[in-house]
C-alpha positions as CSV (number, residue, x, y, z in Angstrom):
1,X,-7.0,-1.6,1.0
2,X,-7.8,-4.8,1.4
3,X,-7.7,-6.7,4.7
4,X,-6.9,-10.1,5.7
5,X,-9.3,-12.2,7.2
6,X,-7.8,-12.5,10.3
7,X,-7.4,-9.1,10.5
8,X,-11.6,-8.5,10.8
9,X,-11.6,-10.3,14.3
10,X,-9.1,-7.5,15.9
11,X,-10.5,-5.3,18.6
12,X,-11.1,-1.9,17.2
13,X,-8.1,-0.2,18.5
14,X,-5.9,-2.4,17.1
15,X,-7.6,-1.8,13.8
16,X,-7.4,2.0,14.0
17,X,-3.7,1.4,15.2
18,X,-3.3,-0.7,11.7
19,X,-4.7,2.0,9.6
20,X,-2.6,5.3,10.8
21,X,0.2,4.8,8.8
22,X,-2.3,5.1,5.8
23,X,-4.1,8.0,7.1
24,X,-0.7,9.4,7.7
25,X,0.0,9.4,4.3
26,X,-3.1,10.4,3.1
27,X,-3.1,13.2,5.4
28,X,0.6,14.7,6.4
29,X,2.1,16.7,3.6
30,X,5.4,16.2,3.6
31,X,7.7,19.8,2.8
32,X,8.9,20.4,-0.3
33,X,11.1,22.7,-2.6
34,X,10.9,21.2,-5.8
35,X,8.7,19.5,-8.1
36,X,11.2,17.0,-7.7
37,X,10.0,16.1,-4.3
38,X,6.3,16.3,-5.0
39,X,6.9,13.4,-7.6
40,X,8.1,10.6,-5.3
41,X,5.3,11.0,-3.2
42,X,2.5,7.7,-4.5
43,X,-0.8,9.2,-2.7
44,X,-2.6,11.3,-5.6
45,X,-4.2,13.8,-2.7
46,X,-0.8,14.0,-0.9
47,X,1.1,14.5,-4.0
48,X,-1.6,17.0,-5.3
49,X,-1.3,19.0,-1.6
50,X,2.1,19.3,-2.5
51,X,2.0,20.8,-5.6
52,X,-0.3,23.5,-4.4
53,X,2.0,24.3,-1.6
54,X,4.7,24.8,-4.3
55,X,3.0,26.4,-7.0
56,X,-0.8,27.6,-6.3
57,X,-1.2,31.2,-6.6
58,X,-2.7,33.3,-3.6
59,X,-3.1,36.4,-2.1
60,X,0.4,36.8,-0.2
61,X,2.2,35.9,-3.3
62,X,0.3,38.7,-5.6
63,X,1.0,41.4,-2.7
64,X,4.7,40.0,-2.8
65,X,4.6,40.9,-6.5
66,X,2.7,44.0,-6.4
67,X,5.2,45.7,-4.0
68,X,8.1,44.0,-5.5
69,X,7.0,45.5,-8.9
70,X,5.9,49.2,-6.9
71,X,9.9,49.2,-5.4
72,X,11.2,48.2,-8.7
73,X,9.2,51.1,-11.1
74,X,10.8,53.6,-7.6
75,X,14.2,52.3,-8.4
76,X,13.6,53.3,-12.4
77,X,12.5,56.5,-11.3
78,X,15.4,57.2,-9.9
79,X,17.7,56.1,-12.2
80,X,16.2,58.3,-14.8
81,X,16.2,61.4,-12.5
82,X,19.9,60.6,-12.0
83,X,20.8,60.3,-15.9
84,X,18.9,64.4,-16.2
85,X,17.1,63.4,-18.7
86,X,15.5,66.0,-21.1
87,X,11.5,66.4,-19.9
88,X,10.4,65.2,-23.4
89,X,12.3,62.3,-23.4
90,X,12.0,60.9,-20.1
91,X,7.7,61.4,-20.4
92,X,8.2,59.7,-23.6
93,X,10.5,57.1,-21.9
94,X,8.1,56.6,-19.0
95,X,4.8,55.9,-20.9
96,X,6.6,53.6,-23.2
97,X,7.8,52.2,-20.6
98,X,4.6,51.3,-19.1
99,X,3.3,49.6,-22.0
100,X,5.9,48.1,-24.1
101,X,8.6,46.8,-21.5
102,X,12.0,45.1,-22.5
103,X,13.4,42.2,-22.0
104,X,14.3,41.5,-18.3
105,X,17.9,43.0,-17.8
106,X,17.6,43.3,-14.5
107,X,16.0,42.3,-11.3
108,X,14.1,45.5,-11.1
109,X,12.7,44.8,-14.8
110,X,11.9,41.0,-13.2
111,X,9.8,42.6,-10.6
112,X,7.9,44.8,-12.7
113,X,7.2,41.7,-15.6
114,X,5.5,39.7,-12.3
115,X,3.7,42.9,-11.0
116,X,-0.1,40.9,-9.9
117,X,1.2,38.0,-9.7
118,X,-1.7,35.2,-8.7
119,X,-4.2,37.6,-9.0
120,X,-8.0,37.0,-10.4
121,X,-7.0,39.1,-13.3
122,X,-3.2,37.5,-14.0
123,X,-5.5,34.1,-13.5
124,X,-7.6,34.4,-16.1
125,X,-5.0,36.4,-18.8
126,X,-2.1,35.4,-17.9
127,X,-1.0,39.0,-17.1
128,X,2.9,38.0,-15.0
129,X,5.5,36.5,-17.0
130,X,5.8,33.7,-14.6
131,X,1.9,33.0,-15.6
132,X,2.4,33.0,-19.5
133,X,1.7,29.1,-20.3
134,X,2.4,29.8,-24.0
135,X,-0.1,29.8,-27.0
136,X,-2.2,27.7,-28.4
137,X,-3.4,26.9,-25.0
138,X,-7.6,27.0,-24.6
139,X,-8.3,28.6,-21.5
140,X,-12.0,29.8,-19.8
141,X,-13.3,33.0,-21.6
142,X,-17.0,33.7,-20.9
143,X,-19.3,31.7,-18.5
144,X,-20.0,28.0,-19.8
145,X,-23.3,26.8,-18.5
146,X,-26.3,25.1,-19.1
147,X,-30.1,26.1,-17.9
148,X,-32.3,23.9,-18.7
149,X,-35.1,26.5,-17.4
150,X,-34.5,29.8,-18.8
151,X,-37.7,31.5,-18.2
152,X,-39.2,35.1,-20.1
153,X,-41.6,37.7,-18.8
154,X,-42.2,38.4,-22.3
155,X,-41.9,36.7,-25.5
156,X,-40.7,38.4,-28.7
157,X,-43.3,36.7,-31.2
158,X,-42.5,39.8,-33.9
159,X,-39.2,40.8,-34.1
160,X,-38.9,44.0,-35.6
161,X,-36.2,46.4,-36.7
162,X,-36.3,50.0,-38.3
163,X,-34.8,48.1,-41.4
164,X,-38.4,47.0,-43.0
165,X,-36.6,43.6,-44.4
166,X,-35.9,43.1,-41.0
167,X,-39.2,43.2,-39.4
168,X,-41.3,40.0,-38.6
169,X,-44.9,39.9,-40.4
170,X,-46.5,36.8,-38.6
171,X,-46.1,35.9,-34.9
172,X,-44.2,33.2,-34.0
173,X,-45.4,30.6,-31.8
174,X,-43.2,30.4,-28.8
175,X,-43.3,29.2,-25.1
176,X,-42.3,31.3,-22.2
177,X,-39.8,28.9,-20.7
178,X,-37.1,27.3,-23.2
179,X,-33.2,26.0,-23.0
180,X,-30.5,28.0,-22.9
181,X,-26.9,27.1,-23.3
182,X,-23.4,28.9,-23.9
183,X,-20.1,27.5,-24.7
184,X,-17.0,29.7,-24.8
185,X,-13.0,29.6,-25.0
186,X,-10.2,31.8,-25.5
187,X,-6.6,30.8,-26.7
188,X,-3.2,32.5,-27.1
189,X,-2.2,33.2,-30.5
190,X,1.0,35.5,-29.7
191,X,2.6,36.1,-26.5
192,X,4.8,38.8,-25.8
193,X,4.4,41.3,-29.1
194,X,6.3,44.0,-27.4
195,X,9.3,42.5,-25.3
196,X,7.9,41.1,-22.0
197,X,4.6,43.0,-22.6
198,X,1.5,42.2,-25.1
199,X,-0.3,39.1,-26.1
200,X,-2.7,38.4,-28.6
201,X,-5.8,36.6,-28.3
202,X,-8.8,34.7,-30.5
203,X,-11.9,33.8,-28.8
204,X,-15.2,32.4,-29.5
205,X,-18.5,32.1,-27.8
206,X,-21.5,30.9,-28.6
207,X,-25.3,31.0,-26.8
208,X,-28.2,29.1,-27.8
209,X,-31.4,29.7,-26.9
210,X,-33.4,26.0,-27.5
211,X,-37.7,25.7,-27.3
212,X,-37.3,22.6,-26.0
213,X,-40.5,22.1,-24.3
214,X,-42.2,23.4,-27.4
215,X,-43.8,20.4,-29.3
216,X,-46.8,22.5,-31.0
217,X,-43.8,24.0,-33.0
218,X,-41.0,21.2,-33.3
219,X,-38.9,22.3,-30.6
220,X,-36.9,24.8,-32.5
221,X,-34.2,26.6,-31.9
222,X,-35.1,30.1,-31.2
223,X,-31.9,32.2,-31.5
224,X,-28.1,31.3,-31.5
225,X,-25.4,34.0,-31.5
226,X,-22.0,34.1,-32.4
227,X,-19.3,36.1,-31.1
228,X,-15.8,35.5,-32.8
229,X,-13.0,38.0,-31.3
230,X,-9.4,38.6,-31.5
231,X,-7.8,40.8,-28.9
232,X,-4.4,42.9,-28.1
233,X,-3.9,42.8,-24.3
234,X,-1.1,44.6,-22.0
235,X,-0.4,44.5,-18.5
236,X,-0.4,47.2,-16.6
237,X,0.7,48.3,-13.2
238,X,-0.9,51.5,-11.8
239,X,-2.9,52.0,-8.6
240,X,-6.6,54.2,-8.4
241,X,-8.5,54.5,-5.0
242,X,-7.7,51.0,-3.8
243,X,-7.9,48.9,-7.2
244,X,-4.9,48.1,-9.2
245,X,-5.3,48.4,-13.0
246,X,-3.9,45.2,-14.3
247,X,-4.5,44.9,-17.9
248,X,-6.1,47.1,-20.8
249,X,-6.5,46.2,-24.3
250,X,-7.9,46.5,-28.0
251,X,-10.4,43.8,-29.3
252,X,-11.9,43.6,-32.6
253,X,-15.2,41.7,-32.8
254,X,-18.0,40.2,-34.9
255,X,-21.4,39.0,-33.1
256,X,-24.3,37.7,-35.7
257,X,-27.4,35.5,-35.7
258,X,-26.7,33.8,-38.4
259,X,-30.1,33.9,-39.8
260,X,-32.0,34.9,-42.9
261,X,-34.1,38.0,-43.6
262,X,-36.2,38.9,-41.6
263,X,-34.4,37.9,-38.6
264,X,-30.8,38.3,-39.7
265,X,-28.8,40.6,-37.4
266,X,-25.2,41.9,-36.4
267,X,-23.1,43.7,-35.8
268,X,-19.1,44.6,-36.0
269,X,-17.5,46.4,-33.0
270,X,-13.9,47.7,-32.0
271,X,-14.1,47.3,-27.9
272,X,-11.3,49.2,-25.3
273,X,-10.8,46.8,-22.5
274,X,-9.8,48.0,-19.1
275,X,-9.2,45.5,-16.1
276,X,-8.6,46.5,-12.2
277,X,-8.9,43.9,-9.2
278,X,-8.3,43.9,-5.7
279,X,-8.5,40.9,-3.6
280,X,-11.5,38.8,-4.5
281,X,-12.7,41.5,-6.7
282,X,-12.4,42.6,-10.1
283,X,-13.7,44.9,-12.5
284,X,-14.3,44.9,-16.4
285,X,-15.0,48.4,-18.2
286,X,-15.5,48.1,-21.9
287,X,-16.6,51.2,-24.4
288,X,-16.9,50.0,-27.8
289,X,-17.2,52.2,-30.9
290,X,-19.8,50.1,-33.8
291,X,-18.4,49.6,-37.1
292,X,-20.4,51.4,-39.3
293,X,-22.4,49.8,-41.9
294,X,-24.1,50.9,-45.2
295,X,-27.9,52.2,-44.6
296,X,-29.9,49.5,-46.9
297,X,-27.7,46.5,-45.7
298,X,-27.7,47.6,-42.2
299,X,-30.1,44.7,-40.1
300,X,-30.3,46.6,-37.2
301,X,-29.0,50.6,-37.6
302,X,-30.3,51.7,-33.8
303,X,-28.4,48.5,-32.0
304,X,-26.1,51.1,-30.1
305,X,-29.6,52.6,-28.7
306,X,-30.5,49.6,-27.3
307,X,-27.4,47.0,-27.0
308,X,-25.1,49.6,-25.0
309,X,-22.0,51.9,-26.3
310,X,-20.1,50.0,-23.2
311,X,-20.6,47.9,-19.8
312,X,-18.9,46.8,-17.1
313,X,-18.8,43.3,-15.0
314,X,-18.1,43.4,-11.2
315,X,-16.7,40.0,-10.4
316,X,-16.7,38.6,-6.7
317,X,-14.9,35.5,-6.3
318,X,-14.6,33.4,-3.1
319,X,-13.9,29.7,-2.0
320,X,-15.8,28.6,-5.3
321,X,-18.8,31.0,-5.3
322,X,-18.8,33.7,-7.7
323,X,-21.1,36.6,-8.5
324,X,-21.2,38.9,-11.4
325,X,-22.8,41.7,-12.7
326,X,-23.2,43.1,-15.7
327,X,-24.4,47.1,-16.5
328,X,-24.6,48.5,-20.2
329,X,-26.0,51.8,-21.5
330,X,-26.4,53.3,-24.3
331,X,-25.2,56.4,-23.1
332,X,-28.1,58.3,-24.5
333,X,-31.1,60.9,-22.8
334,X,-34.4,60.9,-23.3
335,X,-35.6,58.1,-26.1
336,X,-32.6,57.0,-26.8
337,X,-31.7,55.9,-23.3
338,X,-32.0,52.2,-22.4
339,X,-30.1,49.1,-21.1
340,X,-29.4,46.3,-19.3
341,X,-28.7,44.6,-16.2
342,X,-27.3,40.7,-15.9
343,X,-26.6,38.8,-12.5
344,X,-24.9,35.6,-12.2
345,X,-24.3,33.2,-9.8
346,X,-22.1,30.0,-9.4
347,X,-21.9,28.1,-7.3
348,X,-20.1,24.4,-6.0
349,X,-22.0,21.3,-6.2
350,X,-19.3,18.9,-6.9
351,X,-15.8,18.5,-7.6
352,X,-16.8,19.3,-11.4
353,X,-20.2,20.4,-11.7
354,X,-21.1,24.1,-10.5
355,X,-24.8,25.3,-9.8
356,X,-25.5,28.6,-12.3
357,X,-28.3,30.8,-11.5
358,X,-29.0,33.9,-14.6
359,X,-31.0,37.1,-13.9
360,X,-31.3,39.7,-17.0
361,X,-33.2,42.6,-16.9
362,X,-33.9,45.3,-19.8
363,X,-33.0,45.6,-23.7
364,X,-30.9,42.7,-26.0
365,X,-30.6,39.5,-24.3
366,X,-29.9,38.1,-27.6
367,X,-29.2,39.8,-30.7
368,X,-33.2,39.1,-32.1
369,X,-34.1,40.6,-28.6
370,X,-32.0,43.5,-29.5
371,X,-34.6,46.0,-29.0
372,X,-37.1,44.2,-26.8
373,X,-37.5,44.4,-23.0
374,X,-38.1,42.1,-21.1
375,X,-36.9,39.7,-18.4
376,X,-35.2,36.6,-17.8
377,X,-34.8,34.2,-15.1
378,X,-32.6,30.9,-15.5
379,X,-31.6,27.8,-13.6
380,X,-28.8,24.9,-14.1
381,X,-25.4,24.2,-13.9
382,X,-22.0,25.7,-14.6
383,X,-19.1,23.7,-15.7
384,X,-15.9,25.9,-14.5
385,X,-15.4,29.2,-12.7
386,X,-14.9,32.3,-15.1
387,X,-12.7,34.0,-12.9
């Protein structure tokens, strides 16, 4: 805003006097009910307030849904107990049901389609038919960061693998501290397979890990993996000590190297997804079963020894800080029996910049790493949340 001259001489309560109407508007968020509103308003931050009043998600709107949708799956339980249906028929009714819903008929079958409405879950898969945005749209998958210090307690120099092609002969000449950086999206290919109910999903991500700081050797890159996936995901609507179970799915997916002998490997999984959250929480449980591969072409046949038959992420997620941990196994006693632990943390700096602090501890940081122990401490930044 520009002032007149004149205008610099004022006393200072005239001047604040002069100015409240603009701090009005900047400030007072008028009511709305429809977008239609929101759109006359000409202050960005006002007209932005306004939006968020209409149409941001929280948590009174997802307990709305939840016991809209708990009332509504009563209501069908009734209606089916009044009809005496045969008990074969109304358990197959019921877990079909569940899964595979119908068009919305009715307001109960409303209810149950926005069961988690707003929630972390709903956010990031757009679970509630009022979430769906359509497909083709990319959306956040895995973390997208960038530490510029990613630091090891012990470098692999000699890859090795039970596969002898697959074993490194001469050590490689590596610093302790390198670059590491990871870039992943998600986008929705079909939405609603099975009536109301059952998307499918392509994702990719990528992680680089960069010797930067190593001029002896060219600065090469060390390792890059690739993860392509596609993905068959339902939302769900049941209840277990607290937690409500909002999605489960079936993902098919491919995670390689991309290198040559001796440091090729991969590996082809099928992964069961399983999603629960409650307030600022949620929860991530994937088994996987590996896609076996032929003995001489096999890069790495004990992976599933050391890379996990499963793991789970515990996501907290509050006024822009978010933690998460990640737990794999592989499920095994005795020799067989290691894993993996990864904490991260984001955190605001800006508007659009996000500190990102890494901790890994134990076997497979990267597919090279597979079967190496070690750990790993990172630093930098973060470039959206992830839940």
């Amino acid at each position: 805003m520009t002032l007149p001259s004149g205008l610099l001489r004022l006393s200072p309560l005239p001047l604040a006097l002069a100015c409240l109407p603009a701090l009005a508007q900047e400030v007072i968020v008028p009511p709305a009910t429809a977008p239609g509103a929101c759109a006359a308003i000409t202050t960005d931050a006002a007209r932005l307030a306004c939006y968020d009043q209409l149409f941001a998600p929280n948590a009174l709107s997802t307990a709305e849904a939840d016991a809209a949708a708990a009332e509504a799956a009563a209501q069908r339980r009734q209606q089916r107990q009044n009809q005496r249906m045969s008990q074969g028929e109304q358990r197959l009714s019921q877990r079909m049901g569940e899964m595979f819903r119908a068009s919305h008929e009715t307001p109960a079958d409303t209810a149950l389609a926005n069961a988690g409405r707003g929630s972390l879950l709903d956010s990031r898969w757009e679970l509630a038919e009022d979430s769906k945005l359509g497909p083709f749209q990319l959306r956040a998958y895995k973390p997208v960061y960038l530490l510029p210090a990613f630091w090891t307690s012990d470098k692999n120099q000699m890859p090795q693998s039970p596969n002898p092609d697959n074993s490194v002969r001469t050590p490689q000449v590596l610093d302790s501290t390198e670059l590491k950086f990871q870039l992943s999206f998600k986008t929705k290919v079909v939405e609603n397979l099975f009536g109301d109910n059952g998307d499918i999903w392509a994702a990719y991500t990528q992680s680089s890990r960069w010797q930067a700081y190593n001029s002896e050797n060219s600065r090469p890159f060390r390792e890059t993996n690739y993860e392509p996936e596609v993905m068959l995901m339902f939302r769900n609507g049941y209840s277990i000590g607290g937690w409500r179970g909002r999605m489960s799915g079936i993902t098919l997916n491919h995670q390689s190297n991309g290198r040559a002998d001796p440091l090729s490997r991969s590996w082809n999984r099928v992964i069961l997804n399983v999603g629960l959250d409650r307030e600022n929480w949620a929860l991530m449980l994937r088994p996987w079963y590996r896609i076996p591969e032929s003995r001489g072409e096999d890069n790495n046949p004990d992976i599933e020894d050391y890379m996990g038959r499963g793991d789970a992420t515990l996501v907290w997620n509050r006024n822009g800080h978010e933690v998460a941990l990640m737990a794999r196994h592989s499920l095994r006693s005795g020799s067989r029996s290691h894993g993996a632990l990864q904490l991260d943390y984001g955190f605001p700096i800006s508007n659009l910049l996000r500190g990102h602090v890494q901790v890994f501890d134990g076997y497979g940081e990267s597919m090279i790493d597979y079967n190496h122990k070690a750990t790993y401490i990172g630093l930098g930044v973060s470039l959206l949340e992830w839940f």
